[in-house]
VOGU-3710 file (C-alpha; in Angstrom, 3 decimals, decimal comma):
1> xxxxxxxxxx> -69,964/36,690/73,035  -73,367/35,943/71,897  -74,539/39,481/72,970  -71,847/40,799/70,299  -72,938/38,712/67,529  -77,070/39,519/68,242  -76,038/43,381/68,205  -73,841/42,984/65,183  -76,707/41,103/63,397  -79,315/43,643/64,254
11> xxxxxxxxxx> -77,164/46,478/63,155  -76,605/44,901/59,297  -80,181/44,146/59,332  -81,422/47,313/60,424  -78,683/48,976/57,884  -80,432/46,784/55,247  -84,016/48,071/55,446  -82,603/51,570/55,490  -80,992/50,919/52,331  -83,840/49,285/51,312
21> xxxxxxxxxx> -86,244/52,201/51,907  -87,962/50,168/54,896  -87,656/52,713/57,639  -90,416/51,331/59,886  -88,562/48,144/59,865  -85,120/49,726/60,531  -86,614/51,592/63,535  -88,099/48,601/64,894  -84,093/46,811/64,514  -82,699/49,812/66,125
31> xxxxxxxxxx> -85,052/49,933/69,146  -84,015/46,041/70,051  -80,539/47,649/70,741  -82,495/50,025/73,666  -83,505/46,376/75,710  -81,356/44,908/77,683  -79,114/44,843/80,669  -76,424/47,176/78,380  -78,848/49,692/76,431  -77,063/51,643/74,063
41> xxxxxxxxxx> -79,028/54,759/74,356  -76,941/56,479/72,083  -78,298/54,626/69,350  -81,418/57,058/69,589  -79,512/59,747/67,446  -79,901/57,237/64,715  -83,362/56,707/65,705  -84,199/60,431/65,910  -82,878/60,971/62,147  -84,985/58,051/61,041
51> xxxxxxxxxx> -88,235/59,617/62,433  -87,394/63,183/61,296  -87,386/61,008/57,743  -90,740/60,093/58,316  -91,731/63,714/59,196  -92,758/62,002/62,606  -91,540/65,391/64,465  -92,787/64,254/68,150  -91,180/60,854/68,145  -88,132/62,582/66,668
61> xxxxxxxxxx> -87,679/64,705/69,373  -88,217/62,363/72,421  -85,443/60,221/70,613  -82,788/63,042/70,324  -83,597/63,945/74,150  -83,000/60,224/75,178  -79,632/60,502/73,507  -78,943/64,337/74,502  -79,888/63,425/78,137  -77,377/60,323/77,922
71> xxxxxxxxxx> -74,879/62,826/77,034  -75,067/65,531/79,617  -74,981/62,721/82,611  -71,654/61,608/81,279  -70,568/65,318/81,073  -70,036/65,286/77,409  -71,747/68,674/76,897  -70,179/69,365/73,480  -72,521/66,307/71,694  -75,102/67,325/73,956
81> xxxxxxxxxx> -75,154/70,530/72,405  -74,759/69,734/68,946  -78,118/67,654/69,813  -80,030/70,099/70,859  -79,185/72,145/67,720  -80,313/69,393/65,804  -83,878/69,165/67,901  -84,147/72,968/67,301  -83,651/72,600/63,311  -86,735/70,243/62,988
91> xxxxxxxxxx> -88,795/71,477/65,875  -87,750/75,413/66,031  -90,627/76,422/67,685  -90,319/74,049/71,044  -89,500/76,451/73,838  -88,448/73,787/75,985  -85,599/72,661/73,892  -84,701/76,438/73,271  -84,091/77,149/76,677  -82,217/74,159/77,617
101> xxxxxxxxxx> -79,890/74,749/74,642  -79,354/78,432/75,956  -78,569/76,950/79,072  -75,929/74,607/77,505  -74,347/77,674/75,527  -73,892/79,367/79,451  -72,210/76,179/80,711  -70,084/76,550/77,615  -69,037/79,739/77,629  -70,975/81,554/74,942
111> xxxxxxxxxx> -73,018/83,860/76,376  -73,758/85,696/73,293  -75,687/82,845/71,576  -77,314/82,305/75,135  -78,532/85,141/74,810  -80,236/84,487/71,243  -81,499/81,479/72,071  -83,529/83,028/75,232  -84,799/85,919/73,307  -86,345/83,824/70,945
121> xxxxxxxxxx> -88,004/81,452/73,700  -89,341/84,886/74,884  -91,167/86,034/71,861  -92,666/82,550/71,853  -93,705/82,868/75,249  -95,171/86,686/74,856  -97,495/85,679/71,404  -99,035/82,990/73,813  -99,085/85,157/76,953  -97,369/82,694/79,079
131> xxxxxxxxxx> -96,688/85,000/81,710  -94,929/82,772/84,235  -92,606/81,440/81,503  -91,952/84,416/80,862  -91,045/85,499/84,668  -88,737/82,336/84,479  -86,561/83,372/81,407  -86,327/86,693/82,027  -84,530/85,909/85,108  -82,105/83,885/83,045
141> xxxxxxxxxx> -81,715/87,175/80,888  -80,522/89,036/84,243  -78,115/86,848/85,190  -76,781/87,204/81,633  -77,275/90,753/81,943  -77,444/92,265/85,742  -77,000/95,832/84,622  -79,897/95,615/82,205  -82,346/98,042/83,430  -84,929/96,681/80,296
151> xxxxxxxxxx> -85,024/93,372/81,622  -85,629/94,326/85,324  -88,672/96,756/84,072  -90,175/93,799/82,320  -89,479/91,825/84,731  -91,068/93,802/87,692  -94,147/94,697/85,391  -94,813/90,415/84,461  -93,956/90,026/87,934  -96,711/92,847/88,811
161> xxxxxxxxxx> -99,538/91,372/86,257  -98,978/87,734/88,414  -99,763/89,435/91,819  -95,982/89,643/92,773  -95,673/93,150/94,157  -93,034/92,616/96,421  -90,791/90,762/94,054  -91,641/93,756/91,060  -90,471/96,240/93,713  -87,278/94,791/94,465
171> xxxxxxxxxx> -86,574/95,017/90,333  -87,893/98,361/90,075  -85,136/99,861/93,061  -82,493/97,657/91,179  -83,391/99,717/87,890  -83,205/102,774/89,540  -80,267/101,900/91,470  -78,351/101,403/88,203  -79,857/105,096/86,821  -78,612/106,128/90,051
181> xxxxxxxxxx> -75,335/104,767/90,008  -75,007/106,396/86,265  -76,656/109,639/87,337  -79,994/109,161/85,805  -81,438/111,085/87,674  -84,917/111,689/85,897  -84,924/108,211/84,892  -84,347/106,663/88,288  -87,192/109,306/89,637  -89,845/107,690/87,156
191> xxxxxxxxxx> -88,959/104,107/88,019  -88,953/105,159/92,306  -92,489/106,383/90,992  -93,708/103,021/90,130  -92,392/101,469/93,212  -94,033/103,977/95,340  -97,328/103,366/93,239  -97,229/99,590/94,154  -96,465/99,945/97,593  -96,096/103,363/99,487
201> xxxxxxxxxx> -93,366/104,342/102,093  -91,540/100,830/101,510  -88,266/101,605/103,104  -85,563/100,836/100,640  -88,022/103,001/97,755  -87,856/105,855/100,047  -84,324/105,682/100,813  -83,704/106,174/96,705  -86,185/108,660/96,950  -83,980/110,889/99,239
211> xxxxxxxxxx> -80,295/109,764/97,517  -82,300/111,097/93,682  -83,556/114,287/95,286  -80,096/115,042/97,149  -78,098/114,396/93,869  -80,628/116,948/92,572  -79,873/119,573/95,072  -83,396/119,250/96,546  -82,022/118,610/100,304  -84,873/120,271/101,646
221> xxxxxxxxxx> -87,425/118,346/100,119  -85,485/115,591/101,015  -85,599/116,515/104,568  -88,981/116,591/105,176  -89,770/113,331/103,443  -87,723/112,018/105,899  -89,007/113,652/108,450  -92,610/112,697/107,524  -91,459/109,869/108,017  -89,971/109,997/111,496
231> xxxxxxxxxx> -93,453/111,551/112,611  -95,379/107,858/111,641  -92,438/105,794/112,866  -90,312/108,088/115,230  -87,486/104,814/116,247  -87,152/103,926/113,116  -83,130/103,619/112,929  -82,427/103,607/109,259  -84,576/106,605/108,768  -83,032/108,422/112,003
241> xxxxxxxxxx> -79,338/107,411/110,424  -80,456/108,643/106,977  -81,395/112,302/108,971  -78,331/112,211/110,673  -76,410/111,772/107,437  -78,066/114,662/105,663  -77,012/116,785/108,540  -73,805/115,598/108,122  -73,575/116,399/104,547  -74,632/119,552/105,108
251> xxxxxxxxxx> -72,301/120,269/107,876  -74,955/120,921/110,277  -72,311/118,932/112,477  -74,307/119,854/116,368  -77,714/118,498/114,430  -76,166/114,863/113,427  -74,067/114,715/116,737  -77,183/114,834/118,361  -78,943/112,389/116,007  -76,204/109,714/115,859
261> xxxxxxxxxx> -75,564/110,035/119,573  -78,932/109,090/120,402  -78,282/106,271/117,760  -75,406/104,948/119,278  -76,695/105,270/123,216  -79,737/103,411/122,003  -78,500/100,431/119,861  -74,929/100,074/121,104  -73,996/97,647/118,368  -75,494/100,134/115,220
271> xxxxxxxxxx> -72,069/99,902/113,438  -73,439/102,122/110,739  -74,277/105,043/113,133  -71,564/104,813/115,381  -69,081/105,322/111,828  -71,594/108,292/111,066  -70,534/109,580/114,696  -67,043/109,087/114,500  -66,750/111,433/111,135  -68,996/114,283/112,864
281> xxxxxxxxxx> -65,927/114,313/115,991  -63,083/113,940/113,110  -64,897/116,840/111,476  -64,973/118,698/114,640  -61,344/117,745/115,601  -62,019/115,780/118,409  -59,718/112,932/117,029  -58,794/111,406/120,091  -63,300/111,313/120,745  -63,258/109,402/117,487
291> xxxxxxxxxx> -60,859/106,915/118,040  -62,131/105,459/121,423  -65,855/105,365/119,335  -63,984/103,193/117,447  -61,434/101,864/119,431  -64,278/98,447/119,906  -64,865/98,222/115,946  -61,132/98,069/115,098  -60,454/94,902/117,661  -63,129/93,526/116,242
301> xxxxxxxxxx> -62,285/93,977/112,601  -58,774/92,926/113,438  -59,866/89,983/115,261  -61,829/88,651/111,996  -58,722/89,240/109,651  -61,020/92,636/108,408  -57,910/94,632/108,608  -58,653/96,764/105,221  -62,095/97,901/107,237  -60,196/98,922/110,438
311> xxxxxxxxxx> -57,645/100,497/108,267  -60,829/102,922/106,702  -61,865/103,765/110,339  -58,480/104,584/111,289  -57,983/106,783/108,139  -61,530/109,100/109,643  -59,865/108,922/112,846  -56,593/110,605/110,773  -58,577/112,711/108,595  -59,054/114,905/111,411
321> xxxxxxxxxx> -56,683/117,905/112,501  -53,970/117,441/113,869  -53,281/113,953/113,827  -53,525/111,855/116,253  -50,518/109,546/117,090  -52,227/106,734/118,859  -54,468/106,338/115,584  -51,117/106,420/113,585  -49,492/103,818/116,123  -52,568/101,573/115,828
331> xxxxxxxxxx> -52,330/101,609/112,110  -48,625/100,783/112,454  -49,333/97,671/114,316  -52,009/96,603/111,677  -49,510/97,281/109,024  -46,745/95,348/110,157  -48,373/92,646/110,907  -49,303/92,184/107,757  -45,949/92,693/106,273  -46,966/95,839/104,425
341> xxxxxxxxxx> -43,495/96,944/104,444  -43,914/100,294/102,090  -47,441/101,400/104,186  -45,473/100,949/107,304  -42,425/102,619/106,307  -44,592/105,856/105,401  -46,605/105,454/109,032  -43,683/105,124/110,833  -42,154/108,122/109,063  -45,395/110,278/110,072
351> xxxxxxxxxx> -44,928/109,143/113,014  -41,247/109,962/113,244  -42,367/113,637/111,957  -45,190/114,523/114,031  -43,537/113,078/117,340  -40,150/115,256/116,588  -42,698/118,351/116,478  -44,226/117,605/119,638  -40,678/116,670/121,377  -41,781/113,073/122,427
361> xxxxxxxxxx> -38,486/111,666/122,526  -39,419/107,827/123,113  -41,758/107,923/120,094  -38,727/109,272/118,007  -36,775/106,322/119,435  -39,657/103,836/118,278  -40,277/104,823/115,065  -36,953/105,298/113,823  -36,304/101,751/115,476  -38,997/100,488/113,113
371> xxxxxxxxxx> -37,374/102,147/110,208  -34,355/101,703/110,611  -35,357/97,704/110,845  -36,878/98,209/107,133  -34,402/100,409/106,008  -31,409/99,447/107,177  -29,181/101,108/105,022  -30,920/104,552/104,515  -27,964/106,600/106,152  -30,648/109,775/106,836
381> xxxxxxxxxx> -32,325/107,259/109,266  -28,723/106,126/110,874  -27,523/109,594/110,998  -30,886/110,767/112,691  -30,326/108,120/115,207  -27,223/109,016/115,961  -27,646/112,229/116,390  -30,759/111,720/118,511  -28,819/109,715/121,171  -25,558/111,537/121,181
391> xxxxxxxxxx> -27,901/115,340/121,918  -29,262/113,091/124,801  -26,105/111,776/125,786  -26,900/108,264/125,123  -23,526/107,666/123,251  -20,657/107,095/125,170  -17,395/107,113/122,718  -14,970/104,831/125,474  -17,560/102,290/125,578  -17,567/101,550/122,056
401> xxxxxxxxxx> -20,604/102,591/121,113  -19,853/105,311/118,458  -18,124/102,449/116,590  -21,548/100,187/117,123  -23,086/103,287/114,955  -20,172/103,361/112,248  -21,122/100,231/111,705  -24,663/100,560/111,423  -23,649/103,338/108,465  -21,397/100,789/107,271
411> xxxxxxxxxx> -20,785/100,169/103,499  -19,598/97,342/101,736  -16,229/98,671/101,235  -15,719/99,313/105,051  -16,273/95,342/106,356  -12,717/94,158/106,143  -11,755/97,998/108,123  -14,447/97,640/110,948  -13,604/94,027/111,596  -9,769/94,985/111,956
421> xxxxxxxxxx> -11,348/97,216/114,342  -12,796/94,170/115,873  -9,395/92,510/116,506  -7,996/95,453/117,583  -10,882/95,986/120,373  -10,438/92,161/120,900  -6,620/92,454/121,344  -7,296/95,199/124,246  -9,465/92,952/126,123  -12,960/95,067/125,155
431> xxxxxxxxxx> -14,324/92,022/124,025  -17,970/93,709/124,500  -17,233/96,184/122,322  -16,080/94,148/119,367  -19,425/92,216/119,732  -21,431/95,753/119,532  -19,796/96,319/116,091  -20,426/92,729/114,669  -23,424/92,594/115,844  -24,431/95,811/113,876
441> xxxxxxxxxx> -22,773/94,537/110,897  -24,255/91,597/110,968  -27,373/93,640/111,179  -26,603/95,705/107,811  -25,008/92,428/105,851  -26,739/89,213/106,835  -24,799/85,952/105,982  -21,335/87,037/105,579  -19,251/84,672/106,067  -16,444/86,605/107,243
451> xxxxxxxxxx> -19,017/88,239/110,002  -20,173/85,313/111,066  -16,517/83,511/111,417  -15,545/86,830/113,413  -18,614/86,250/116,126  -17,964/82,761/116,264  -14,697/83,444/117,246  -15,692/86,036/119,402  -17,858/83,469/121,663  -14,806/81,321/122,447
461> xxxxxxxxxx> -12,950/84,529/123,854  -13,198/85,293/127,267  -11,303/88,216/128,529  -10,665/89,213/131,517  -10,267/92,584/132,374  -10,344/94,819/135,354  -13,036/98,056/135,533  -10,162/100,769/136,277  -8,134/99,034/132,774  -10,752/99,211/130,789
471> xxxxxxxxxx> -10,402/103,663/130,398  -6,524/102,639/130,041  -7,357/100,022/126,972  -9,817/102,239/125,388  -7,145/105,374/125,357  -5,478/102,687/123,267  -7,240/102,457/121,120  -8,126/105,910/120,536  -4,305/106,548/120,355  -4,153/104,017/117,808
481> xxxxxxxxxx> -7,027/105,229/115,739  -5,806/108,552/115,840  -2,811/107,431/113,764  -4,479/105,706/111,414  -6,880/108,697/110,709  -3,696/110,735/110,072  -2,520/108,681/107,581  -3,501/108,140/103,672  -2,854/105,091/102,967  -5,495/103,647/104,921
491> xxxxxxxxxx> -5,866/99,687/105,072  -1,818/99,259/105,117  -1,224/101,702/108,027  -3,955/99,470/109,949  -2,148/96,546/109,175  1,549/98,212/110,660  0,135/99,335/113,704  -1,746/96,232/114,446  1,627/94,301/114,430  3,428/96,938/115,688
501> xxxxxxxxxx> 1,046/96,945/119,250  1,600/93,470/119,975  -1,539/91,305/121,053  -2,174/89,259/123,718  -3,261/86,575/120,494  -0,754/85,902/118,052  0,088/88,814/115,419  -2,276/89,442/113,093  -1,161/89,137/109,465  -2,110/90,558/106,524
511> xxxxxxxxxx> -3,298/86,738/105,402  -5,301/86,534/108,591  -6,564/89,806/108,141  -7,908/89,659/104,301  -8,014/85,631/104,229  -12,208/85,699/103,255  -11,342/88,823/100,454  -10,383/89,387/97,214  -8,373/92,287/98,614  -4,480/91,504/98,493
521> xxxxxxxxxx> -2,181/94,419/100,453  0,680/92,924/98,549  1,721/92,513/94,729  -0,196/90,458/92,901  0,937/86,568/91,806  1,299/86,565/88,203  -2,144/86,774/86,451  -3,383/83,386/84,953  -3,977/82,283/81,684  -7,526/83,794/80,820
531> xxxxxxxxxx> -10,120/81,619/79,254  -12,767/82,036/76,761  -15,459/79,698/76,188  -17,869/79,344/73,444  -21,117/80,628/74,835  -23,104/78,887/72,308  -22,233/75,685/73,759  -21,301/76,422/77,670  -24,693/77,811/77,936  -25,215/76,152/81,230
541> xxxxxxxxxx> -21,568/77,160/82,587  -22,379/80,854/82,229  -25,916/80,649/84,091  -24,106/78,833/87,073  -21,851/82,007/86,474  -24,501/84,500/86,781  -25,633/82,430/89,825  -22,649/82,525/91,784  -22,062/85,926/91,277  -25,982/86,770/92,509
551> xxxxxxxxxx> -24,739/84,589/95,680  -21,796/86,444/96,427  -23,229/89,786/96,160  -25,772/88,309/99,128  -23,491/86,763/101,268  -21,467/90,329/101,514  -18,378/89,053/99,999  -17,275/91,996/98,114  -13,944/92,770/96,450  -12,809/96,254/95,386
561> xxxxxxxxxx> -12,290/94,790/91,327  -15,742/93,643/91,627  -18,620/94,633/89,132  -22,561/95,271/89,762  -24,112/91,920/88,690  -26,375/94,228/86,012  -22,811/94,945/84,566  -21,675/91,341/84,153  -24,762/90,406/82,675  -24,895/93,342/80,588
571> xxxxxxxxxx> -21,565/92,497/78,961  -22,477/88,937/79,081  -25,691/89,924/76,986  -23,571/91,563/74,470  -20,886/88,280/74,585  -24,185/86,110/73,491  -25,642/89,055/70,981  -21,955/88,556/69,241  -21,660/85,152/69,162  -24,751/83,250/69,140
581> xxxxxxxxxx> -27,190/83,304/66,411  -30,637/84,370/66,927  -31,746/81,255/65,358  -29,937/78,920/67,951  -33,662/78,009/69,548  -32,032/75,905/71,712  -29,635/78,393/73,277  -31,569/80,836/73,627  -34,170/79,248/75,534  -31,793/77,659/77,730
591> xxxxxxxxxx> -30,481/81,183/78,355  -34,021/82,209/78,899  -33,867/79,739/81,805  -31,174/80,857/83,221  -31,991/84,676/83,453  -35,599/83,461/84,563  -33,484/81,860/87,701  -31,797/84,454/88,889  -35,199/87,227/88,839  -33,770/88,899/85,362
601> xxxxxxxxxx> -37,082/88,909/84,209  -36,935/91,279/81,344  -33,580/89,581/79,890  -35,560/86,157/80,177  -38,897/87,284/78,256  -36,843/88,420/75,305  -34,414/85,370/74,797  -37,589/83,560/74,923  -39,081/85,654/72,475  -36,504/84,264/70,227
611> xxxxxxxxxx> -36,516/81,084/70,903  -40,758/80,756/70,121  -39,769/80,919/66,510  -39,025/77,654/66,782  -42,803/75,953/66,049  -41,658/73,095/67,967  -41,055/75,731/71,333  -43,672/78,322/70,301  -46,287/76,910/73,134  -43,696/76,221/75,808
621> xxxxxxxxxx> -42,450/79,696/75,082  -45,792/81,334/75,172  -46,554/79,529/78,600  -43,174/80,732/80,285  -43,361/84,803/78,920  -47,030/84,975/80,247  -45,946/83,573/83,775  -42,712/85,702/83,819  -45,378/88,841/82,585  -46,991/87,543/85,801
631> xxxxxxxxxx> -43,902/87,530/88,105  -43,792/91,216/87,070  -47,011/91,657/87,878  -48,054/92,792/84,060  -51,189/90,819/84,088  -52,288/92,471/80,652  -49,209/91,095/78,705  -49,376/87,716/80,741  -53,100/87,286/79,829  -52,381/88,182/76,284
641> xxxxxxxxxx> -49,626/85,753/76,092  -52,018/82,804/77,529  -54,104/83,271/75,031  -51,808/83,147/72,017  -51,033/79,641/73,791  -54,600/79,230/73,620  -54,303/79,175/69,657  -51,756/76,990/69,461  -53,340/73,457/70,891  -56,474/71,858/69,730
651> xxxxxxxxxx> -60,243/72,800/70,945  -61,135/70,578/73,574  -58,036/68,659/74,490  -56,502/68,345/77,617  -53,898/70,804/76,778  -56,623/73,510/76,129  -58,109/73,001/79,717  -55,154/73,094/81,125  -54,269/76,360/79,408  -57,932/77,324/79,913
661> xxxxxxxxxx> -56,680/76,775/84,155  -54,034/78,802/83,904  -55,865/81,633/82,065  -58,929/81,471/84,828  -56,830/82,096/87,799  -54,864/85,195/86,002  -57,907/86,467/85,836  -58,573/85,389/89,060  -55,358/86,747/90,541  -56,060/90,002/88,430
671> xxxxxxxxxx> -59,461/90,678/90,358  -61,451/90,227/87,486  -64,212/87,459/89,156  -66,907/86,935/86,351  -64,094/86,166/83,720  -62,707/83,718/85,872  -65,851/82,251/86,881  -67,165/81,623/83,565  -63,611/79,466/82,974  -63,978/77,425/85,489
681> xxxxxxxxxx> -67,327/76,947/84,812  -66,294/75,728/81,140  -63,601/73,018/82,733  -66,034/72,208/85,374  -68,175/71,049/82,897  -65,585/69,259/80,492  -64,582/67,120/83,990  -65,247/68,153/87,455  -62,800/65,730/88,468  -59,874/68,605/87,158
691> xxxxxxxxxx> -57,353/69,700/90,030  -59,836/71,862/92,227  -62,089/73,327/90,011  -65,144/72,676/92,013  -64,078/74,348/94,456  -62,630/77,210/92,045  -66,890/77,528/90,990  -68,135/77,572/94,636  -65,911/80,611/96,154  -66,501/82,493/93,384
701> x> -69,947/81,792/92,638
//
């Protein structure tokens, strides 16, 4: 308690002389306040304006440090860097303060001002000739910068008057790399010029040397500098592989073989060589050479989760003529096991064509196995398959199996049909060949209930029946069939015939028959009452609607009066348009919700469109549209939306961080690294403690 009272003493003391004029005196007061076991340190900003009073510049500044020091080790960067501007107001030539502040404006976000603030350490620095200074902030500038080819020419040329040839070398071929990669080409020459001047024949010089001169059609010259070369360091790889590759371009193809050969027999694990080798076969079409060159790279590749790299290998492999299927297979396998469903579908379908031309029967069978697994209702594929095995006399009609395939070209229409087939098969004792149908349907409509209640019921039957009744039973059933295809009225003939056969079960009805549809064989019960409901306030009702229908459609349980689910909610849309206002906020994001919920996307963005009117919804309405832009994978609209969010919280509170997150990893997820590193970098800074930020920095730094 007595601490309290000293401090509050001092302070209306120390106020005292200031208002008295006494600013010694009040300096003195203040400083008592830096003793102690509790120092308030940040009572130097009040210290630092009282010198700056006094014009005592030097003292000012050491005070404003103390307190802009105290300030970055708690993380509060913002009043660290509105010190700093203060410092640089009364002492604008101190290049030590500049820098730091441009380093604060990095950690902050604003390069730009960065930027200024380095530039005008620099002409400091060059009026005093402080070279390494100099060396120091320019490469700050390049980090800013990395494509700045001014900065690396100073740079290499400071770097150059300190002694530092290797170092200016490595900025000189980064210049001309960028002229290069801009085709420069007289530029980049000059700068390779004054590499070559500060150190001759260094490898990576010389290797721009030959890329400027082949850009510039000068091959020739190209290939003797290389050559020289060779002559003062014949085993030099790099230089042999750089040969080899002008060859190659040239499509000299005997000269590279020859070159990259010797390459490869020599060094074994020269990855770079043995790819240069493997185009030179796929250019000669000797595909199946080039795939067992690479046949050790791929495993490899594959091994370390590298599967885009084995996928470029396997795509020289294919580039040669005609194509080899092993390379194709290969790339299959990589494919599917990463669940790249629409690559693999187009492999397998190469596959499918270039196995059909070369008659190779059980790579037919494979690949439209693997189709028809991703495509399992593309009737081509079905049809194919069918065909296939009945011109090879793999489909035996009295064993069922021609029904197995009806089923596999099944449509939604035909369930309640091919399970009355079922029963029928069931009824005769060919209990196997019921299960070959259901199985296929089950195959084409995953979780229908009525499919799964048939093979359920199908696993508690166990018929007996003899081999030479078995031709008998299925010349039943043929008979039987035969009927019912003569007949027009489809589904009701069925149903007669079944009950007209007798079964060894009890007779099927139409009840049992159409118990799990909406399909009734008889006349209707009188329709009831129909409802309406005020959508305005049964919001929630017609979402669960929406839902249910979505669930149905899954599941398989299809009527004949049933509508697309776009319909419903296309009429529903048009119910709401009628009678809900476009200023019922509330509604209309609750029906923003809903469509969000079931994947209707589009119809979810633009009830919530209407519903950020509101002021009071505006941010939680920005928030959702750029995540549903997300879902769609419309990154510009998402990242657009973010930031309007952006605009609508305050600078600096948690809310803008949190947005700030959000806004990193779109970029993030969007490929766009630097954007998304500078972000994090800006909430690292506010509180490394936030979610996983720090680790956000590292693997992208």
């Amino acid at each position: 308690m007595k601490d309290k009272i000293d401090k509050a003493k001092i302070l209306e003391l120390a106020e005292r002389q200031v208002k008295a004029g006494r600013t010694e005196e009040a300096i003195a007061e203040y400083k008592k306040l830096l003793s102690g076991d509790a120092p308030d340190l940040s009572i130097n900003n009040i210290i630092g304006d009282l010198y700056a009073q006094l014009g005592r510049t030097e003292e000012a500044v050491r005070s404003f440090q103390a307190v802009a020091g105290y300030y970055e080790s708690r993380s509060y960067f913002s009043q660290a860097l509105a010190i700093y501007k203060k410092i640089s107001k009364i002492d604008p030539e101190n290049v030590i303060i500049i820098v730091r502040l441009g380093d604060l404006l990095i950690s902050q976000g604003f390069t730009v001002e960065a930027r200024r603030e380095y530039l005008k350490a620099e002409q400091k620095l060059r009026r005093e000739k402080r070279i390494k200074e100099l060396i120091f902030l320019y490469d700050k500038l390049i980090k800013l910068e990395r494509d700045n080819i001014a900065y690396k020419l100073t740079l290499a040329e400071l770097l150059r008057q300190e002694g530092f040839n290797e170092e200016a070398i490595i900025q000189l071929n980064d210049a001309a790399e960028i002229h290069l990669s801009r085709n420069e080409l007289g530029e980049a020459e000059k700068v390779i010029e004054q590499a070559r001047w500060l150190k001759e024949g260094d490898q990576r010089t010389m290797t721009n040397l030959v890329e400027v001169l082949k850009k510039s059609n000068r091959r020739k010259y190209a290939l003797e500098i290389v050559g020289e070369i060779l002559k003062k360091d014949e085993n030099n790889v790099h230089f042999q592989t750089l040969l080899g590759s002008l060859y190659l371009e040239e499509r000299e193809l005997d000269r590279a073989e020859d070159i990259f050969s010797r390459i490869v027999a020599a060094n074994p694990v020269e990855t770079r060589a043995r790819i240069k080798l493997g185009k030179v076969y796929a250019l000669q079409g000797r595909a199946e050479k080039a795939y067992e060159l690479f046949d050790p790279l791929i495993a490899s590749m594959v091994k370390k989760q590298k599967e885009d790299k084995a996928v470029g290998l396997l795509g020289i492999v294919l580039s040669a003529e005609p194509l080899y299927l092993p390379a194709l297979e290969r790339l299959a396998v990589i494919y599917k096991a990463k669940n790249h469903k629409s690559y693999l579908e187009v492999v397998n379908r190469v596959i499918l064509e270039e196995a059909r031309a070369k008659g190779l029967t059980e790579k037919m069978f494979v690949a439209l196995a693997e189709l028809f697994e991703l495509r399992p209702r593309d009737k081509d594929l079905i049809r194919e398959y069918r065909e296939l095995r009945r011109g090879l006399g793999f489909v035996d009609e009295k064993t069922g199996e021609a029904d197995t395939l009806s089923a596999m070209e099944a449509e939604e229409g035909d369930i309640d049909l091919l399970l009355a087939r079922v029963d029928l098969y069931n009824n005769q004792g060919l209990v196997r060949n019921a299960r070959r149908i259901l199985d296929n349907l089950n195959i084409r409509f995953p979780h229908s209930p009525k499919i799964e209640e048939k093979l359920t019921a199908l696993d508690e039957v166990k018929a007996e029946i003899r081999a030479e009744e078995i031709q008998v039973a299925v010349g039943k059933v043929q008979d039987i069939e035969a009927k019912i295809e003569a007949t027009p009225d489809l589904a009701r003939t069925f149903l007669s015939v079944l009950q007209d056969e007798g079964s060894t079960e009890k007779r099927v009805t139409s009840a049992d028959l159409f118990a799990d549809t909406e399909i009734l064989p008889l006349p209707a019960e009188e329709a009831e009452e129909k409802k309406f409901y005020d959508l305005g306030q049964k919001i929630a009702d017609e979402g669960e609607m929406i839902q249910g229908v979505f669930a149905q459609q899954l599941r398989g349980d299809i009527s004949i009066l049933e509508k697309e689910l776009t319909e419903i909610v296309s009429e529903f849309r048009e119910q709401v348009r009628k009678k809900v206002e476009t200023k019922d906020y509330e509604t209309r994001f609750n029906l923003g919700l809903a469509y969000l919920e079931q994947g209707l996307v589009e119809e979810a963005i633009e009830e919530f469109l209407m519903a950020s009117e509101d002021p009071a919804r505006a941010l939680e309405c920005s928030s959702i549209i750029s995540k549903a832009y997300k879902q769609n994978n419309n990154y510009d609209e998402a990242l657009n939306w973010l930031e309007r969010s952006l605009v609508l919280v305050d600078v600096g509170s948690a809310e803008h961080f949190a947005l700030l997150y959000e806004l990193a990893s779109l970029h993030e997820d969007n490929g766009d690294r630097r954007k998304a590193l500078e972000l994090y970098r800006r909430i690292r800074d506010w509180n490394p403690a936030y979610r996983d930020v720090i680790k956000k920095v590292d693997s992208l730094s």
